[in-house]
N, CA, C and O of each residue as an XYZ file, in Angstrom:
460
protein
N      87.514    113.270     95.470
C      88.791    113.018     94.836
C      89.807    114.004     95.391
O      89.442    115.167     95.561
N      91.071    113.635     95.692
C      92.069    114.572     96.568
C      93.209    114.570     95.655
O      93.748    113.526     95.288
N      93.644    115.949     95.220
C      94.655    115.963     94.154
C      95.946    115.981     94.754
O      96.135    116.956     95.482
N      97.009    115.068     94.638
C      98.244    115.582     95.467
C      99.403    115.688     94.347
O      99.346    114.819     93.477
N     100.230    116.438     94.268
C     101.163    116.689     92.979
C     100.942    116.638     91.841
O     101.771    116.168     91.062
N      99.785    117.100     91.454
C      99.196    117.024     90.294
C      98.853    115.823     89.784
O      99.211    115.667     88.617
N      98.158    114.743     90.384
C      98.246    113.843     90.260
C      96.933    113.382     90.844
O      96.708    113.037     92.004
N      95.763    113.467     89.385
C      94.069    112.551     90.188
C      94.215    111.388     91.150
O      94.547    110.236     90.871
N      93.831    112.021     92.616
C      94.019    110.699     93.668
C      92.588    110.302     94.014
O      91.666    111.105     93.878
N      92.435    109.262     94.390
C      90.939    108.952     95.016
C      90.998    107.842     96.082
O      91.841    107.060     95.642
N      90.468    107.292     97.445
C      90.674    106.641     98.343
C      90.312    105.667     98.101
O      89.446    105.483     97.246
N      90.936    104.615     98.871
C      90.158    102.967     98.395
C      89.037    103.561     98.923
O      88.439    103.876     97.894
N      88.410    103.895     99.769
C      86.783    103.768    100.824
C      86.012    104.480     99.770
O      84.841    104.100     99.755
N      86.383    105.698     98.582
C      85.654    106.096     97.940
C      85.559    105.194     96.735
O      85.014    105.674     95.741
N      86.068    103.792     96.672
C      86.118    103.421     94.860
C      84.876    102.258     95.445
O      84.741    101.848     96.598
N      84.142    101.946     94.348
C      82.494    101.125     94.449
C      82.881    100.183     93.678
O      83.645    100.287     92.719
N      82.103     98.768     94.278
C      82.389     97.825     93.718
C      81.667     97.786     91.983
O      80.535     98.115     91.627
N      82.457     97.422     91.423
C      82.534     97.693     89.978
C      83.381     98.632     88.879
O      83.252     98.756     87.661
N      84.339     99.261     89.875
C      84.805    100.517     89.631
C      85.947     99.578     88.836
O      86.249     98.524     89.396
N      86.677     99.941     87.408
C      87.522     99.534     87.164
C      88.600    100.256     87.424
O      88.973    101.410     87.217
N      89.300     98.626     88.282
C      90.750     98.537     88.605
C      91.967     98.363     87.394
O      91.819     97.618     86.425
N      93.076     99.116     87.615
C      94.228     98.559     87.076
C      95.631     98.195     87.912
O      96.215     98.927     88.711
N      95.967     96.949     87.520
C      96.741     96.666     89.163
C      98.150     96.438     88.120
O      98.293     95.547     87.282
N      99.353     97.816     88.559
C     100.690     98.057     87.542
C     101.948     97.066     88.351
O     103.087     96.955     87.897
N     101.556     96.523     89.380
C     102.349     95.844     89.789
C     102.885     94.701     88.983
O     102.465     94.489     87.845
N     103.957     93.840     89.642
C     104.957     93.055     88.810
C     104.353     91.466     89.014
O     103.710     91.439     90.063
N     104.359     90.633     88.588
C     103.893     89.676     88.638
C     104.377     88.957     89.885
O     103.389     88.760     90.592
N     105.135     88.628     90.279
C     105.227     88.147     91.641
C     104.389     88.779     92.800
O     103.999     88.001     93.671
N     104.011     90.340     92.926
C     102.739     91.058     93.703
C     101.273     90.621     93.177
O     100.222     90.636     93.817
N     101.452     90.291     92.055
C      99.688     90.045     91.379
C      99.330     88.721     92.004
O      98.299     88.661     92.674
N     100.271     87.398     91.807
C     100.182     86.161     92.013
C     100.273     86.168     93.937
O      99.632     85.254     94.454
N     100.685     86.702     94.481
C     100.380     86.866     95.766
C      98.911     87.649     96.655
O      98.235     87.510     97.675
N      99.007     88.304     95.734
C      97.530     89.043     96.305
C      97.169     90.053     95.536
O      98.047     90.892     95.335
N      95.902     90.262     94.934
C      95.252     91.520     94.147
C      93.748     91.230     94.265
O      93.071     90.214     94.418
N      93.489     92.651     94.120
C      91.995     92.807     93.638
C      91.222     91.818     92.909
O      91.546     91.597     91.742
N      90.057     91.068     93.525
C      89.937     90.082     92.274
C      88.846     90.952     91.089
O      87.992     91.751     91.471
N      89.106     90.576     89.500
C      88.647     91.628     88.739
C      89.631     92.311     87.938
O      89.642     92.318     86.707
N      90.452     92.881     88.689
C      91.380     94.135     88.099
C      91.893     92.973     87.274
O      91.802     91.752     87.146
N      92.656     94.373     86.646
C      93.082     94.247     85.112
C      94.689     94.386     85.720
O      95.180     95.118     86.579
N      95.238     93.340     84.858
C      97.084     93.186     85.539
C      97.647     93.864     84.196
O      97.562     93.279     83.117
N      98.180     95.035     84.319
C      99.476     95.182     83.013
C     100.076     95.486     83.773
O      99.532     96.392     84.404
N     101.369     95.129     84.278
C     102.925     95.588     85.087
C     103.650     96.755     84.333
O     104.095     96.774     83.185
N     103.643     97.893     85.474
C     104.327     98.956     85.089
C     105.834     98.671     83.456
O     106.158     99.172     82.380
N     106.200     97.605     84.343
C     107.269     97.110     83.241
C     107.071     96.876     81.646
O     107.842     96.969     80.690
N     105.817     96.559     81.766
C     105.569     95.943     80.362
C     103.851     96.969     79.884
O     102.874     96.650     79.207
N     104.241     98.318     80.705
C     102.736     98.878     80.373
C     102.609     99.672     79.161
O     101.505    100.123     78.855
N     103.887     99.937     78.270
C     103.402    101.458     76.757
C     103.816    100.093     76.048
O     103.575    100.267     74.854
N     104.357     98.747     76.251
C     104.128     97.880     75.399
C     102.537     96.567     75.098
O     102.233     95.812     74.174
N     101.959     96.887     76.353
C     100.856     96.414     76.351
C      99.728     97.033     76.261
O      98.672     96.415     76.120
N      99.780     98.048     76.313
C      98.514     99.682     76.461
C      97.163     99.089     75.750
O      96.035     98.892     76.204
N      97.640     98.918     74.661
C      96.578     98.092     73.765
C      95.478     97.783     74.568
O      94.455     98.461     74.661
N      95.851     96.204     75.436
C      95.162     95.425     76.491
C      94.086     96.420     77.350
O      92.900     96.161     77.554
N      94.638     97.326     77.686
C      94.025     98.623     78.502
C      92.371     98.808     77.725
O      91.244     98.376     77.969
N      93.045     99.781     76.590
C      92.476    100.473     75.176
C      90.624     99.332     75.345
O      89.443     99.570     75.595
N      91.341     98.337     75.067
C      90.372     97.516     74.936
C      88.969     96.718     76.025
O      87.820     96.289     75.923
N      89.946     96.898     76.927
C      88.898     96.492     78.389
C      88.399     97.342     79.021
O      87.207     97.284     79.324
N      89.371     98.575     79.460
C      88.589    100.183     80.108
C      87.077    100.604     79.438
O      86.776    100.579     78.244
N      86.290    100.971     80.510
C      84.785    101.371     80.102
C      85.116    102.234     78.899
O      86.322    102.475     78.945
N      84.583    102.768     77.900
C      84.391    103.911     77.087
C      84.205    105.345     77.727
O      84.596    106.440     77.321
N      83.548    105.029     78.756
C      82.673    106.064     79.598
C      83.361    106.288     81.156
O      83.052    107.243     81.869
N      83.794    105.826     81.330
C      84.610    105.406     82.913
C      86.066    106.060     83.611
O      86.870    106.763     82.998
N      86.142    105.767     84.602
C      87.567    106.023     84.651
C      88.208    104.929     85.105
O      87.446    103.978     85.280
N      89.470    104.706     85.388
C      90.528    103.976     85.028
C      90.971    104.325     86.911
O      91.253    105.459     87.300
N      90.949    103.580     87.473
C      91.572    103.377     88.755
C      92.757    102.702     88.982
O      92.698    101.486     89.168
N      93.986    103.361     89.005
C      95.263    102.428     88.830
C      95.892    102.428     90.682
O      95.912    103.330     91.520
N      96.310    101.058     90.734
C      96.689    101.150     91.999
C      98.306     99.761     91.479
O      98.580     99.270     90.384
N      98.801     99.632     92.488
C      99.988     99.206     92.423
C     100.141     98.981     93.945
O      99.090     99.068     94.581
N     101.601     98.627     94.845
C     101.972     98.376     95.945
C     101.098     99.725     97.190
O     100.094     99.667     97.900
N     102.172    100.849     96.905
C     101.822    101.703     98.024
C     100.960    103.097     97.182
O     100.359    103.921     97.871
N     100.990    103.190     95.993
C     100.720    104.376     95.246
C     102.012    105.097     94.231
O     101.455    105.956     93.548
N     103.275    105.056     93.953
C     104.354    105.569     93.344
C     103.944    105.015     92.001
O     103.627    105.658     91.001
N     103.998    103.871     92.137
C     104.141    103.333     90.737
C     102.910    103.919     89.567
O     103.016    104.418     88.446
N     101.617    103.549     90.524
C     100.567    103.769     89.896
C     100.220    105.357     89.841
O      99.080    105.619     89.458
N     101.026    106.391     90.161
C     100.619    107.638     89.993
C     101.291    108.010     88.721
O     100.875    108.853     87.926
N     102.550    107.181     88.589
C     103.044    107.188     87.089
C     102.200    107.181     85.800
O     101.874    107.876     84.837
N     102.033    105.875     86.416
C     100.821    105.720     85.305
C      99.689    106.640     84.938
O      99.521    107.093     83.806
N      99.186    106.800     85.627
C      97.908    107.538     85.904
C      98.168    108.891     85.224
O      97.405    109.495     84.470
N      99.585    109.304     85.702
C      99.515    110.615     84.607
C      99.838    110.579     83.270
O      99.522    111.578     82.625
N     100.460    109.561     82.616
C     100.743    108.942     81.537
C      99.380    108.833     80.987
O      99.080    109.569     80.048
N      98.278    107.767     81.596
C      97.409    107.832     81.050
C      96.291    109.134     80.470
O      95.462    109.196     79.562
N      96.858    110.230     81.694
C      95.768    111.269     81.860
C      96.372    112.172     80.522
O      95.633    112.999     79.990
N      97.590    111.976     80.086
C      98.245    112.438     79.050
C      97.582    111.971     77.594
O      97.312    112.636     76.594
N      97.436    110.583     77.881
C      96.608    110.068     76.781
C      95.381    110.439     76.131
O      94.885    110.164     75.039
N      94.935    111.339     77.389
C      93.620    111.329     77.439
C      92.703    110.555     78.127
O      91.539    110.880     77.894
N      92.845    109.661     78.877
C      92.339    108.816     79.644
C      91.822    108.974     80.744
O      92.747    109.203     81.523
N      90.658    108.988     81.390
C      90.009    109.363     82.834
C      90.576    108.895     83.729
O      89.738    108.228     84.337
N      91.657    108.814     84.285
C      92.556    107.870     85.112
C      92.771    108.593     85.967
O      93.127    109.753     85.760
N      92.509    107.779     87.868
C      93.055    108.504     89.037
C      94.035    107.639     89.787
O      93.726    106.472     89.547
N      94.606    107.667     90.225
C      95.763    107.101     91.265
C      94.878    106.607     92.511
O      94.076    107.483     92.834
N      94.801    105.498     93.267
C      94.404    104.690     94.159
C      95.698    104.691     95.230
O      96.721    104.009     95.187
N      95.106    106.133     96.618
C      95.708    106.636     97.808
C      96.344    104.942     98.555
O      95.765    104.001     99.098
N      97.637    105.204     98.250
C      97.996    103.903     99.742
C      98.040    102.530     99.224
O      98.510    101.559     99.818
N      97.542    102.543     98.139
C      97.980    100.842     96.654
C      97.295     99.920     97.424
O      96.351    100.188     98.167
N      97.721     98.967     97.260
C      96.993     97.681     97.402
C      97.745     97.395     98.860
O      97.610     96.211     99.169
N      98.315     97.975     99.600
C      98.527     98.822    100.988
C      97.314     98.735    101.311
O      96.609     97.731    101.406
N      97.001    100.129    101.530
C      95.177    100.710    101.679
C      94.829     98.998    101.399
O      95.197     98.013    102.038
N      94.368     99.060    100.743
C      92.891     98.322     99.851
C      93.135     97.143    101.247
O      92.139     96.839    101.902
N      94.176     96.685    101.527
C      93.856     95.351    102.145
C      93.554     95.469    103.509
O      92.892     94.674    104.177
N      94.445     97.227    104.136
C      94.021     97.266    105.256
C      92.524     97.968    105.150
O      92.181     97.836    106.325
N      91.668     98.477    104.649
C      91.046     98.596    104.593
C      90.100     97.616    104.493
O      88.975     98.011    104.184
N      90.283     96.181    104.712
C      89.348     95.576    105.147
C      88.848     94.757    103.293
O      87.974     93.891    103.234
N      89.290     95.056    102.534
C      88.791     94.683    100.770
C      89.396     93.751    100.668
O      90.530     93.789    101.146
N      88.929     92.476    100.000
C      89.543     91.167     99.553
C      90.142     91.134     98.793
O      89.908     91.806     97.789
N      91.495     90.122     98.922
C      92.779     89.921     98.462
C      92.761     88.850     97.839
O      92.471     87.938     98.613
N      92.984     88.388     96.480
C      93.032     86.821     96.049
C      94.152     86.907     95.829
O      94.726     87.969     95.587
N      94.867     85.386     95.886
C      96.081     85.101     94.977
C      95.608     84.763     93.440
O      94.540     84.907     92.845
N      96.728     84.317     93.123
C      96.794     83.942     91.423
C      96.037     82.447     91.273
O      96.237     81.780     90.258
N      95.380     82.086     92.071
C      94.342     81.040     92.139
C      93.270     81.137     92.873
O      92.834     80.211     93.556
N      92.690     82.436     92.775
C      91.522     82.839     93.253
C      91.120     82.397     94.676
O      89.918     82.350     94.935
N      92.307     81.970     95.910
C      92.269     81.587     97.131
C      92.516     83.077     97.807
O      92.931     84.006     97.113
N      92.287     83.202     98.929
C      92.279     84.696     99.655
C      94.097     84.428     99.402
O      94.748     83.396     99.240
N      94.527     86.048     99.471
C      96.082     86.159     99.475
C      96.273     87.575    100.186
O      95.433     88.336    100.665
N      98.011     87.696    100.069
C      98.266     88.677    100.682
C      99.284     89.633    100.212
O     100.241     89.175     99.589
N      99.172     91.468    100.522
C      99.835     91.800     99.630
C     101.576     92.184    100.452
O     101.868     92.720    101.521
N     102.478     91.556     99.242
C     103.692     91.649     99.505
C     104.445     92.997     98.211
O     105.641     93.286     98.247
């Protein structure tokens, strides 16, 4: 795990399949391409939906938030880590993840791409 501005970072190449995702992007980025799995709350609508989180995140786990390039989701991540929440920031967003070779669905579970 690589800390940059105080802020838990971890690489796509280090996250294992099963690792829960949270993808803070806006709905027009989700419906184009995401992680298939992750969990969608949009930065926009995230201390009004938290709940949704509360309820699906392992008990035991941490909370992998990724978004476009990493900004958005480091927000979060410290928000969450405020909460109390095991939450790290995902280096390079859904950037990384795709060049890195990790599958992209659209919002109909067909391969997609991230915009």
């Amino acid at each position: 795990m690589v800390f940059g501005a105080g802020v838990p970072t971890v690489a796509v190449a280090d996250l294992k399949d099963g690792d829960f995702l949270l993808d803070v992007r806006e709905d027009e980025e989700w419906q184009a391409g995401h992680a298939a799995g992750a969990l969608h709350i949009p930065m926009s609508e995230f201390v009004a939906r938290y709940g949704e989180l509360t309820e699906a995140a392992p008990q035991d786990g941490r909370v992998h938030v990724i978004c476009r390039s990493g900004s958005r989701s480091a927000q979060v991540t410290m928000y969450l880590t405020q909460q109390g929440i095991e939450a790290v920031n995902v280096a390079g967003g859904m950037t990384a993840w795709e060049a890195g070779g990790r599958p992209v669905v659209d919002g109909q579970g067909q391969p997609g791409a991230v915009v």
